[in-house]
C-alpha positions in Angstrom: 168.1 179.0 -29.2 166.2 176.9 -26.8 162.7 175.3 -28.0 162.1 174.5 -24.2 162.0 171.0 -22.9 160.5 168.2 -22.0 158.5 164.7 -21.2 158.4 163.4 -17.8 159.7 160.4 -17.5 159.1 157.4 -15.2 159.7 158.8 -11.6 161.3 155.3 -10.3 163.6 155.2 -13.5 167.1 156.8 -13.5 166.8 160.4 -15.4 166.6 159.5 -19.3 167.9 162.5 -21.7 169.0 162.3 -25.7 171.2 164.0 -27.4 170.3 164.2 -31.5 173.5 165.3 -33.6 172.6 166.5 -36.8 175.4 168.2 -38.6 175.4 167.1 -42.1 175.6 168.9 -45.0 173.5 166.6 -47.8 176.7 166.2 -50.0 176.1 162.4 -50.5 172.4 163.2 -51.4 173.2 165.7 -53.7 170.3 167.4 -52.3 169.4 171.1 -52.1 169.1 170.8 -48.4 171.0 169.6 -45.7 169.5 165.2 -45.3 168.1 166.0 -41.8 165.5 168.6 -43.1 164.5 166.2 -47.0 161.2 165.5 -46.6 160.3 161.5 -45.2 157.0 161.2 -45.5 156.0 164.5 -46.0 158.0 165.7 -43.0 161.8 166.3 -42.5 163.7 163.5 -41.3 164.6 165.1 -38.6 160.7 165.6 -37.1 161.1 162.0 -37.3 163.6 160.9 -34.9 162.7 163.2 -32.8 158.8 162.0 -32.8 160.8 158.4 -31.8 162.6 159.9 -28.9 159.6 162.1 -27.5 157.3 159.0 -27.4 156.1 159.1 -23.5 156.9 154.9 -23.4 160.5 155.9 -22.9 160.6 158.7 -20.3 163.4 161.0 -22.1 163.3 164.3 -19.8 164.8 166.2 -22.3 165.6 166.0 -26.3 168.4 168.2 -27.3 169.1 169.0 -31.1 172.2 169.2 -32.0 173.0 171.6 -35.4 175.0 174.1 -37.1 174.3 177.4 -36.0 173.4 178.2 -39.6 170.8 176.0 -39.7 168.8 177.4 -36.9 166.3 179.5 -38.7 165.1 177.0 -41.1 165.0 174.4 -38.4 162.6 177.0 -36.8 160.9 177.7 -40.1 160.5 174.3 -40.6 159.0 173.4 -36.9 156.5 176.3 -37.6 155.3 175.1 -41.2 154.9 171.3 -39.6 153.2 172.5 -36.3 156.3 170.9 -34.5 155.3 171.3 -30.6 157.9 168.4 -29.0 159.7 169.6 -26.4 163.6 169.9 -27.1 166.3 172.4 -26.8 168.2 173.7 -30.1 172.2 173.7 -29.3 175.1 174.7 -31.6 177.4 172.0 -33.0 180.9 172.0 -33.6 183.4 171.6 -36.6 183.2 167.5 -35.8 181.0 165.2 -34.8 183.0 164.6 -31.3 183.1 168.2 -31.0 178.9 168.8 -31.4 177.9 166.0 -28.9 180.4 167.4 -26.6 178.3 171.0 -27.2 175.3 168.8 -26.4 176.5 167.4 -23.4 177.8 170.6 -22.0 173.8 172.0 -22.0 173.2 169.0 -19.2 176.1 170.6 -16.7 173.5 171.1 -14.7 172.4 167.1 -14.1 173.7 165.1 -11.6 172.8 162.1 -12.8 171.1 159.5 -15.6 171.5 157.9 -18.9 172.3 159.8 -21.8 171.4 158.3 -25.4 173.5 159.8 -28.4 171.5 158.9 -31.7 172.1 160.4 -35.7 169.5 162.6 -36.5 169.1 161.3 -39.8 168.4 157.9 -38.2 164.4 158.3 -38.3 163.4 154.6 -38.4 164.9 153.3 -35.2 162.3 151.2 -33.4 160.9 152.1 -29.8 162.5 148.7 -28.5 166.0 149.0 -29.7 165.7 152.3 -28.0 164.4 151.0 -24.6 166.6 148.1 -24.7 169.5 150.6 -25.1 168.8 152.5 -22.3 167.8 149.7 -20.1 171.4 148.1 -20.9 173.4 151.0 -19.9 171.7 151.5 -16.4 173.0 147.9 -15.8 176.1 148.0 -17.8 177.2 151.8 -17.9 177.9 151.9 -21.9 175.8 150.4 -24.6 175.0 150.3 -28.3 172.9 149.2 -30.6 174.6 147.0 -33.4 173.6 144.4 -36.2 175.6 141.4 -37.6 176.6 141.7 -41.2 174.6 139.9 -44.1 177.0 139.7 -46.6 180.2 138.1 -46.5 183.1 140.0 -45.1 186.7 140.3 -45.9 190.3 142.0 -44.4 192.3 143.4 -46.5 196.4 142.7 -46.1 199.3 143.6 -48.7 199.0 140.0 -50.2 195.6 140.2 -51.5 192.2 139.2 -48.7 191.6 137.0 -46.4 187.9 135.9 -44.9 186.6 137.3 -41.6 184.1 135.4 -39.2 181.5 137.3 -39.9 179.5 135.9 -36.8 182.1 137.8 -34.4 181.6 141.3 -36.3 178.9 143.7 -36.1 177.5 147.0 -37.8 177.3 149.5 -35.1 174.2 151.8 -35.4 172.7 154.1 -32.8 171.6 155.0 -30.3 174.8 154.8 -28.2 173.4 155.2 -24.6 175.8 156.3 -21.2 176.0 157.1 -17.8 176.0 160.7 -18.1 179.0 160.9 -15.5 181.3 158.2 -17.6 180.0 160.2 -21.1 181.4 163.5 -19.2 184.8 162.0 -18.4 185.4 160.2 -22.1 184.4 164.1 -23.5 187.2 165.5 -21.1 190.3 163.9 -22.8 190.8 164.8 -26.1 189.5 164.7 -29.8 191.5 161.6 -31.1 191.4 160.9 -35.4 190.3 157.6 -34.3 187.4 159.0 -33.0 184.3 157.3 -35.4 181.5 157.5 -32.6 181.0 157.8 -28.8 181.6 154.0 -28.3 184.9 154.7 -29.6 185.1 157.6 -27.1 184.5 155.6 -24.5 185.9 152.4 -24.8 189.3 153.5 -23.5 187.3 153.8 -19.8 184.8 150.9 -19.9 183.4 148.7 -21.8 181.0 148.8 -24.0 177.8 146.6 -23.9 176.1 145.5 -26.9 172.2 145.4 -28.1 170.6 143.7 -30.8 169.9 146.9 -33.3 167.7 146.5 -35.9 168.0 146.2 -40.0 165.6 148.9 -40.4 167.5 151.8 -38.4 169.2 152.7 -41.7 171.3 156.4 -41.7 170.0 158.4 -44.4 172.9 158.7 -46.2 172.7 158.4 -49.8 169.4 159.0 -52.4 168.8 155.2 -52.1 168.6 155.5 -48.1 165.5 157.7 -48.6 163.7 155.6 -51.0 164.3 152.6 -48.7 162.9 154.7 -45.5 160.1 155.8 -47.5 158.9 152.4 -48.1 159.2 151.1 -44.6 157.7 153.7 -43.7 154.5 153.2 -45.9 
């Protein structure tokens, strides 16, 4: 199902595109619904993220939506009862996470070239610049994410008990996770590992990965308290 695409972008900027994965099922919320279509604001979370990523300052050429084939028809229910007319293109998602950005990817066979940002779809607060900066840093670097240092203390844990960890050399990864779209294509051609937690981790095995100051507020709507914390940055 294709909701066609998309914003020009910048025509002296390398191609921009985004892939938004949005497989989850709500079981953490204990929600009726599935956490990208709970209402933020009045709006699913999902209309949200996507607003971020179709905001003209950053030049995505096309938004693609990735979700569960299931969830097609109340996506499209949905986008008709909130007037939803951004650009993007609806693709099916696999039975993992690795599995429904590789479905994403594959719908961009057709580009040559550009910079690919993969970003949750239940990550709606995600400021414009930690998105710019993202993409900026992987036209220089080739791979880059957005990441925060912990606040709180951290420990390792070994058979004989804990042990401190420099906190100040450890950091929260968060999205989006942007790519050269030709070293994204390569990682997605060797296969599905366990070890597998994001596309940095997909990656890393071919080049390295850059990192770029995320921000505190692009939380992952993950849990009941998530959405009450989104709802008041949001207000």
């Amino acid at each position: 199902m294709a909701l066609s695409s998309a914003a020009a972008s910048a025509p002296t900027q390398t191609p921009r595109f985004a892939i938004l994965v949005a497989g989850g099922s709500g079981t953490r919320m204990g929600a009726d619904r599935p956490k990208q279509f709970l209402e933020l604001r009045g709006e699913p979370v999902l209309l949200h993220t996507l607003r971020r990523f179709s905001e003209a300052a950053l030049g995505v050429q096309e938004c693609i939506v990735v979700l569960p084939a299931a969830q097609f028809e109340t996506w499209q229910q949905l986008c008709t009862l909130h007037h939803i007319k951004l650009p993007h293109t609806v693709v099916a998602g696999g039975e993992s996470r690795w599995a429904s950005v590789r479905n994403g990817l594959a719908h961009l066979n057709a580009q040559p070239a550009g910079i690919i940002a993969v970003h949750d779809g239940v990550r709606p607060l995600t400021p414009l610049s930690v998105i710019e900066a993202t993409y900026a840093a992987a036209a220089v670097h080739g791979a880059a994410i957005a990441a925060v240092t912990p606040k709180d203390s951290v420990r390792g844990l070994s058979k004989e008990g804990s042990y401190a960890l420099d906190r100040s050399r450890l950091r929260l990864v968060q999205t989006p996770q942007c790519f050269e779209l030709g070293l994204l294509r390569r990682a997605y051609q060797l296969p599905e590992l366990s070890t597998f937690t994001d596309d940095a981790s997909v990656v890393e095995d071919l080049h390295s990965i850059h990192i770029v100051p995320g921000d505190y507020r692009n939380l992952k709507i993950t849990t009941p308290e998530d959405l009450l914390l989104a709802e008041a940055l949001l207000g």
